[in-house]
C-alpha positions as CSV (number, residue, x, y, z in Angstrom):
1,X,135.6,54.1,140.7
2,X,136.7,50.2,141.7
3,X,140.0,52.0,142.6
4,X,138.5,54.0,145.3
5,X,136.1,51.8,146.5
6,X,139.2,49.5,147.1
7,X,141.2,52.0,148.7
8,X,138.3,52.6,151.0
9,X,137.9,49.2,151.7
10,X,141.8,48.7,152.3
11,X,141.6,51.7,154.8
12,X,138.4,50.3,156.8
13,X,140.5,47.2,157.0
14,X,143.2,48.7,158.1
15,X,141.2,50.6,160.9
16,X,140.0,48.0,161.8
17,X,143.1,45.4,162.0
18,X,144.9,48.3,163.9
19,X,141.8,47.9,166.4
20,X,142.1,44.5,167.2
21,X,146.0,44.5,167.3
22,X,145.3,47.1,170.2
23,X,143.0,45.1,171.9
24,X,145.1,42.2,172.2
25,X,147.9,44.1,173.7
26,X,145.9,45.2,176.1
């Protein structure tokens, strides 16, 4: 259960750090 509430959490951060790497290349 903690597992897969970290792997969500991992992925979200992920999304998110993929995000802002966009944003500042543009």
């Amino acid at each position: 259960m903690i597992y897969q509430i970290w792997k969500k959490k991992n992925k979200l951060a992920h999304h998110v750090w993929h995000l802002d790497e966009t944003y500042i290349k543009v």
